[in-house]
C-alpha positions as a Markdown table, in Angstrom:
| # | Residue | x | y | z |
|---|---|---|---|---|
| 1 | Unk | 1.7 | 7.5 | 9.1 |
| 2 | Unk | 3.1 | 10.2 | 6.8 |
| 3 | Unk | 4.8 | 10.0 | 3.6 |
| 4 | Unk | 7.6 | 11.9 | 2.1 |
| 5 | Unk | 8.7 | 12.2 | -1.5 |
| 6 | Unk | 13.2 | 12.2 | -1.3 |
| 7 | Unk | 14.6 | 13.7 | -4.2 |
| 8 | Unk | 17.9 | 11.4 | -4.9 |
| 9 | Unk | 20.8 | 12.5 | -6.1 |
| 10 | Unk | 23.5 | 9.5 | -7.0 |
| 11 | Unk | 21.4 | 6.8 | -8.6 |
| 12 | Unk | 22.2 | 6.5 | -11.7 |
| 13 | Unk | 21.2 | 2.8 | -12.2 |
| 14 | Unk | 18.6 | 0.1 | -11.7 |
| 15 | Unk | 21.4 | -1.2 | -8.8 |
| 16 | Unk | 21.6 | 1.9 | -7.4 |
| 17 | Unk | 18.1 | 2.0 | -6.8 |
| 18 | Unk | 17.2 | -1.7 | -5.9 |
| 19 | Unk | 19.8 | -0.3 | -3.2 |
| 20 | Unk | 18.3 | 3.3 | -2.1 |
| 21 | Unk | 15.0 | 0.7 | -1.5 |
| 22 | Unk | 16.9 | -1.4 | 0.7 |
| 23 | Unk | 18.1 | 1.1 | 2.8 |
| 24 | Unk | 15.0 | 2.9 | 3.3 |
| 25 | Unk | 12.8 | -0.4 | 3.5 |
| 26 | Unk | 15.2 | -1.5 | 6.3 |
| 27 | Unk | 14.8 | 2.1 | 8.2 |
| 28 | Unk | 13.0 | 1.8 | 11.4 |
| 29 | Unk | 9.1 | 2.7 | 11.1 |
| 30 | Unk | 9.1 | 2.7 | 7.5 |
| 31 | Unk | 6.1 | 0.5 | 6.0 |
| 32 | Unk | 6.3 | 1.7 | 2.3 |
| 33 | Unk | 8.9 | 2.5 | -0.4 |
| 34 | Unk | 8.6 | 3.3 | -4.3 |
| 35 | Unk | 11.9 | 4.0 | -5.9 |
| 36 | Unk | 11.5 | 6.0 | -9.4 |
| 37 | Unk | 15.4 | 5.9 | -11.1 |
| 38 | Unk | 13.6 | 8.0 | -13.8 |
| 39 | Unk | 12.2 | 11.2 | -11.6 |
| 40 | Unk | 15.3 | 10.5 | -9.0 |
| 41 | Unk | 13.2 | 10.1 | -6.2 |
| 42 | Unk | 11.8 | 8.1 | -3.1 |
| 43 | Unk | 8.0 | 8.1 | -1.8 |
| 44 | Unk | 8.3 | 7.2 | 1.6 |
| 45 | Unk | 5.5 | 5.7 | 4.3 |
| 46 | Unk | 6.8 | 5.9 | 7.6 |
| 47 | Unk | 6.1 | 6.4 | 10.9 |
| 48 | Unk | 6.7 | 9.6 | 12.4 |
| 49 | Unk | 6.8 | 8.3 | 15.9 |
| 50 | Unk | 9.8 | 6.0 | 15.1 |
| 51 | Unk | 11.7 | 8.2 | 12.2 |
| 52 | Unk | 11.8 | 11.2 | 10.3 |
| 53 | Unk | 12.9 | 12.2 | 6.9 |
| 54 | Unk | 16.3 | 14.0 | 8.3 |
| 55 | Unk | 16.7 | 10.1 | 9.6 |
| 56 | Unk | 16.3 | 8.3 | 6.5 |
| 57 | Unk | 18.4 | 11.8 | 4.3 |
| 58 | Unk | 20.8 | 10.7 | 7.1 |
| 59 | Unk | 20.5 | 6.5 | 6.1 |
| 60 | Unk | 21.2 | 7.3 | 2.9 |
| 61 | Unk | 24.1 | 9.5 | 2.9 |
| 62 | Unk | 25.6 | 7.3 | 5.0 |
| 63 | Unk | 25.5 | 4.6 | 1.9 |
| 64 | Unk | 26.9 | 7.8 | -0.5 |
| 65 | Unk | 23.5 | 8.8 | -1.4 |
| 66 | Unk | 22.7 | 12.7 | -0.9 |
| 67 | Unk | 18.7 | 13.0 | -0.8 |
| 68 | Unk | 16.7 | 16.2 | 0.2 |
| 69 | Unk | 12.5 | 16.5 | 1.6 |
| 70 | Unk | 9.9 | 18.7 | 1.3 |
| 71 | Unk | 10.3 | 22.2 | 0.3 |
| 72 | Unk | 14.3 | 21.6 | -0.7 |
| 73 | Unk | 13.3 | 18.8 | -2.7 |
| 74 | Unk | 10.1 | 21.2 | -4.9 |
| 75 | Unk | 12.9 | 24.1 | -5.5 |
| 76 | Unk | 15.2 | 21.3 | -7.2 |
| 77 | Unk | 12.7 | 20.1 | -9.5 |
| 78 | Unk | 10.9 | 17.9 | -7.0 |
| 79 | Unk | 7.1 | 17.2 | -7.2 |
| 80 | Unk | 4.6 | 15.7 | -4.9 |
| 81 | Unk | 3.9 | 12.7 | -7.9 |
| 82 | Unk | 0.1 | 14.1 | -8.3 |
| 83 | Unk | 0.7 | 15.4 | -11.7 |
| 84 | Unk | 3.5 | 14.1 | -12.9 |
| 85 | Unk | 4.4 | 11.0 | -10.8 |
């Protein structure tokens, strides 16, 4: 199992993120989702052996949602939720 933190761009409402948890919680291999409208972001359980985090960026576009991982996620403001979750 892994976990990834997605920083969202697009949801801009309670709706839009009972929907960004939807489409990652119906992504193949994913176990875990926590949807923060607040910080803009996605923590993400998955496993790596079914998905990856290009897969689910690429799930949520499809539904108009852009979302970037890891490193392009810290540059923009992103954080790994340790400190300030």
């Amino acid at each position: 199992m892994q976990t990834a933190v997605l920083k969202i761009d697009g949801m801009n409402s309670e709706a839009c993120a009972d929907k960004v948890a939807q489409i990652l919680n119906s992504s193949n291999g994913v176990s875990d989702v926590r949807v923060s409208l607040l910080n803009s972001q996605a923590d993400v359980q998955f496993d790596e052996r079914h998905t990856s985090t290009e897969q689910l960026a690429g799930n949520l576009a499809s539904a108009g949602y852009q979302a970037q991982s890891g490193k392009a996620a810290e540059k923009n403001g992103g954080c790994c939720g340790g400190c300030c979750g």
